[in-house]
GUKOL-397141 format. One record per residue (C-alpha): residue number from 1; x, y, z. Coordinates in Angstrom, 3 decimals, decimal comma, padded with zeros to 6 digits, m for minus. Layout:
N
    n         X         Y         Z
  NUM         X         Y         Z
...
END
This chain:
243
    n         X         Y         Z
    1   015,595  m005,694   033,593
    2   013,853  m008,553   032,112
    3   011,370  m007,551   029,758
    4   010,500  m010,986   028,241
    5   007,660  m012,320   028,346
    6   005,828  m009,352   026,905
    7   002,061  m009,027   026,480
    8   002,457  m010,565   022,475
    9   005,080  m012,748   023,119
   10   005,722  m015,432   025,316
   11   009,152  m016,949   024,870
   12   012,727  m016,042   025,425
   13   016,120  m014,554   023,389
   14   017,241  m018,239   023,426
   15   013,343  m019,386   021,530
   16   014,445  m016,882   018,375
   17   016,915  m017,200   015,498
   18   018,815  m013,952   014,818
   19   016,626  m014,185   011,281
   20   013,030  m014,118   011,840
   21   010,892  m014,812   008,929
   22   007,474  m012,503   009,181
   23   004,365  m012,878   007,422
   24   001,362  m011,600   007,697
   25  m000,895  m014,534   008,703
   26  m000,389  m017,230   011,093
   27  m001,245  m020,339   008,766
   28   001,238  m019,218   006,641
   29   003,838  m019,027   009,048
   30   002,724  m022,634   010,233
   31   003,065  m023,580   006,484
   32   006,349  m022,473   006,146
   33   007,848  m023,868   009,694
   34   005,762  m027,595   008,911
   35   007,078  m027,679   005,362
   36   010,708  m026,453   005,389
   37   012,322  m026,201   008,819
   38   013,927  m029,240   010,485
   39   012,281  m030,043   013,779
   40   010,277  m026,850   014,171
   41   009,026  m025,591   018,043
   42   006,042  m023,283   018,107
   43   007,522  m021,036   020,429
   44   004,812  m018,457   020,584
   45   001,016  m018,711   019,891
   46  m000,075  m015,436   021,918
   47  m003,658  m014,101   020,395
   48  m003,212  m017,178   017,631
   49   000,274  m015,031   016,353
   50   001,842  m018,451   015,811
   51   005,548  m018,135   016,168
   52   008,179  m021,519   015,030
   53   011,761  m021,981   015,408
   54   014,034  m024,973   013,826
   55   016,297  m025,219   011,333
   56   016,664  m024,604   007,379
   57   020,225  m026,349   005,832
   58   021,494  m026,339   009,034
   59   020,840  m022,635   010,703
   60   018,995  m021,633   013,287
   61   015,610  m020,068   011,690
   62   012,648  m018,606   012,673
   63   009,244  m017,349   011,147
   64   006,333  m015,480   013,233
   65   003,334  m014,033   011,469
   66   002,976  m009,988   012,180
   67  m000,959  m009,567   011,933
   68  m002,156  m007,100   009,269
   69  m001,383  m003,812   009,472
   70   001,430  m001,307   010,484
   71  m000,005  m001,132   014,042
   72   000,354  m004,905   014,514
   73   003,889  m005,483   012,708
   74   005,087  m002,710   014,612
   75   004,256  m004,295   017,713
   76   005,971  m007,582   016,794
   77   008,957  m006,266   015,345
   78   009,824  m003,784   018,153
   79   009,309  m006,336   020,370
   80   011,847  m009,204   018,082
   81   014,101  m006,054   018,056
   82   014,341  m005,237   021,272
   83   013,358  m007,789   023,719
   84   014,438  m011,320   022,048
   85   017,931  m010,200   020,456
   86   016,609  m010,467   016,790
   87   018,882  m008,989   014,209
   88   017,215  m009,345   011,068
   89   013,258  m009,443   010,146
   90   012,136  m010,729   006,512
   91   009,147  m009,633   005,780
   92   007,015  m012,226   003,304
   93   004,042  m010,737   002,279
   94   001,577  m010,856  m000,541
   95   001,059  m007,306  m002,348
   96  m001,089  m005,815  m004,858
   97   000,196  m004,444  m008,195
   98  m000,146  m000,985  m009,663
   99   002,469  m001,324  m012,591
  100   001,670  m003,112  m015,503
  101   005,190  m004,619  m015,842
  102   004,888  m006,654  m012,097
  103   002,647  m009,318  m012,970
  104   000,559  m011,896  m010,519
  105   003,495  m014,152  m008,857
  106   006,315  m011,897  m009,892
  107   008,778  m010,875  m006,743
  108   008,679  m007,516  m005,069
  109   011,417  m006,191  m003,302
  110   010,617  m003,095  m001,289
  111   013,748  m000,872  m001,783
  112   011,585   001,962  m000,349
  113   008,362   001,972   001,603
  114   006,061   004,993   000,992
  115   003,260   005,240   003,575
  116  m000,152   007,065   004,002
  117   000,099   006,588   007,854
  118   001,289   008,537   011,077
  119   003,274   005,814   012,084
  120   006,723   008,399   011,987
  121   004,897   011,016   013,584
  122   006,150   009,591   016,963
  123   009,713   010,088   016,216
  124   008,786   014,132   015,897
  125   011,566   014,615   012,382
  126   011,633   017,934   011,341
  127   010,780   016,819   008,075
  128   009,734   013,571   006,183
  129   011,355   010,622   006,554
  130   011,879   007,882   004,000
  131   011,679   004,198   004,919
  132   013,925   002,505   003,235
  133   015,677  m001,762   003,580
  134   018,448  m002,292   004,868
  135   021,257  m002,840   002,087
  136   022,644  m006,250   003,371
  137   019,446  m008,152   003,602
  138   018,720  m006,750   000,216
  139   021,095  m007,014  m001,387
  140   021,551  m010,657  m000,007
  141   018,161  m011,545  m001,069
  142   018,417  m010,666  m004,613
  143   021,908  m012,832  m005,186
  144   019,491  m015,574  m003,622
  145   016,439  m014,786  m006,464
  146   018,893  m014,905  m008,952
  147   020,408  m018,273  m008,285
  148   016,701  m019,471  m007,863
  149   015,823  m018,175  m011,535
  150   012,559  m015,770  m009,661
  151   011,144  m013,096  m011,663
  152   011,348  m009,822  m009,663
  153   011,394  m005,980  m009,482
  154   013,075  m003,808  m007,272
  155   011,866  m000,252  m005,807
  156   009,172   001,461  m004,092
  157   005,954   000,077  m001,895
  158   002,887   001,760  m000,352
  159   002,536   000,638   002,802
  160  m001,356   002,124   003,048
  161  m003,244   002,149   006,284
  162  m006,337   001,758   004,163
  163  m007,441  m001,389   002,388
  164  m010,895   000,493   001,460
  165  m009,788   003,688   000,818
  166  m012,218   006,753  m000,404
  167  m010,126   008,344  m002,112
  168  m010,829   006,406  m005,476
  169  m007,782   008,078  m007,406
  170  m005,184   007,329  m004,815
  171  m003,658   004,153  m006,699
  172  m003,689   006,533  m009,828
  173  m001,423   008,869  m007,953
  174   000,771   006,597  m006,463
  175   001,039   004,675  m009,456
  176   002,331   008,056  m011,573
  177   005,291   008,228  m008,598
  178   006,905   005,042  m009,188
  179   005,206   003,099  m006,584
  180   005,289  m000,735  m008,059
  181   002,515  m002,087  m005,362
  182   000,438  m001,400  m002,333
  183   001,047  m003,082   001,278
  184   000,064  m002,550   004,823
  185   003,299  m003,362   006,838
  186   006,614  m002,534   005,761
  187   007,249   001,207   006,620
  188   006,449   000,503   009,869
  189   009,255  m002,463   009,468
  190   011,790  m000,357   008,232
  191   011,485   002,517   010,704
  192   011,356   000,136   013,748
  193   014,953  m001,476   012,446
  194   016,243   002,173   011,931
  195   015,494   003,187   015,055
  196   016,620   000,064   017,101
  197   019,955  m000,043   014,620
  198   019,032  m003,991   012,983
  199   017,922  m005,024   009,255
  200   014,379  m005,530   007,434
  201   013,618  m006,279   004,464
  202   010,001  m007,076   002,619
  203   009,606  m008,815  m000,065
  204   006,764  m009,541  m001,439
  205   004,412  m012,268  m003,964
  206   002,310  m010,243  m005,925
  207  m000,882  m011,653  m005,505
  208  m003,370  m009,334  m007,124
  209  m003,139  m007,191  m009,929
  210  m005,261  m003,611  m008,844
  211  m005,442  m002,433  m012,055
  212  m006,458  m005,696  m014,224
  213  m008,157  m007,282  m011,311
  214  m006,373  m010,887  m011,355
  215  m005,907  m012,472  m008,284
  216  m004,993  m015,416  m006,764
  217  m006,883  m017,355  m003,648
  218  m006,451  m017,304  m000,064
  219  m005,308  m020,837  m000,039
  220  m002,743  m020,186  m002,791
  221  m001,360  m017,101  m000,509
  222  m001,245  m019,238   001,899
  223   000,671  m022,284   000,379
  224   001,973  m021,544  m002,829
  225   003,955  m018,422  m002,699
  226   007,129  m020,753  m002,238
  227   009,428  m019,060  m004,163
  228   009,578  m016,482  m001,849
  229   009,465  m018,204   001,153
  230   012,487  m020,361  m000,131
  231   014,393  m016,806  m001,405
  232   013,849  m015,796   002,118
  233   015,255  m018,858   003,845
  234   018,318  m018,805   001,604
  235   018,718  m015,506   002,607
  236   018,638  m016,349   005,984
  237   021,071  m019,023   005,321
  238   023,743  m016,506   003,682
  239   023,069  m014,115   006,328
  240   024,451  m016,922   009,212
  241   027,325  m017,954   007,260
  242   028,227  m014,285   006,513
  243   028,630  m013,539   010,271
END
């Protein structure tokens, strides 16, 4: 049963890379594809969720923003996952900091995703389960920071469904638990790859620092994060010639 095109995507397996990269908004996605990938095809521009496929060194690459939110990336993911033959999802986001040792424009790599949301509660565990990457892709990623000299941290997210929360001592409490940053998308990453049995990974720019309230601009999100967005392409790269 063909179950392509689907109400957020209109393409085909044959429009997608086995890598897709995925950030959160569109322009950066068209950023990204205009500035790095070799003859680039926007292959999907349902509801302005601007999807781009070309190439990066030679392999087959694609990026497609997710929306905010674990509602919308788990839409677009299960979707890559299961209807377009996508192995491997790279999250590129921009993330807040909560630890005083991951500075503005440091790397993130989300080893683990904590999550205030219900978003496992359809999978009805007897229990609590614990996002988490997948070991290639990170493990991957971080031999490509290393080469490109990026300043980074690896371990635990909060993927929050709240960006205005009312519960003014939450980042206190994550913070005391190890959490490095707050998020809105990768849980819901990680448990869609573990359930359809393919790799995620987020990695994130920190743009904001919560607790000393530096920041950076939308515009610089959107075009200046590029140490990231070139860690992820490498990765990408390895990933191809590793099959």
């Amino acid at each position: 049963m063909t179950n392509y095109p689907t109400p957020h995507i209109n393409a085909t397996p044959a429009d997608f890379a086995k890598t897709v990269l995925m950030p959160g908004d569109p322009l950066r996605a068209k950023f990204i594809a205009e500035t790095y990938l070799e003859n680039p095809v926007l292959v999907n521009n349902v509801r302005g969720i601007q999807g781009y496929t070309g190439t990066y060194k030679g392999t087959k690459v694609s990026v497609m923003a997710s929306g905010m939110g674990m509602p919308s990336i788990g839409i677009y993911s299960y979707e890559l996952f299961n209807f377009f033959d996508v192995d491997n999802i790279i999250r590129i986001g921009s993330t807040g900091s909560i630890n005083m040792d991951v500075k503005v424009r440091d790397i993130v790599f989300g080893m683990g995703a904590s999550t205030n949301s219900a978003y496992a509660s359809q999978y009805e565990l007897p229990g609590t389960y614990a996002p988490i990457a997948s070991y290639k892709l990170l493990k991957t990623a971080i031999s490509e920071a290393e080469k490109l000299g990026a300043t980074y941290h690896v371990g635990n997210v909060l993927s929050s469904d709240t960006f205005y929360n009312d519960d003014k001592d939450a980042t206190e409490k994550w913070a005391k638990m190890g959490v490095m940053c707050i998020e809105m998308e990768a849980a819901a990453l990680y448990m869609n790859a573990a359930r359809c049995n393919k790799n995620a990974l987020a990695m994130f720019t920190v743009s904001d620092h919560i607790l000393t309230g530096e920041a950076t601009t939308a515009q610089e999100r959107q075009e200046t994060f590029t140490q990231m967005m070139e860690i992820a392409l490498e990765t990408a790269v390895a990933l191809a010639k590793a099959e």
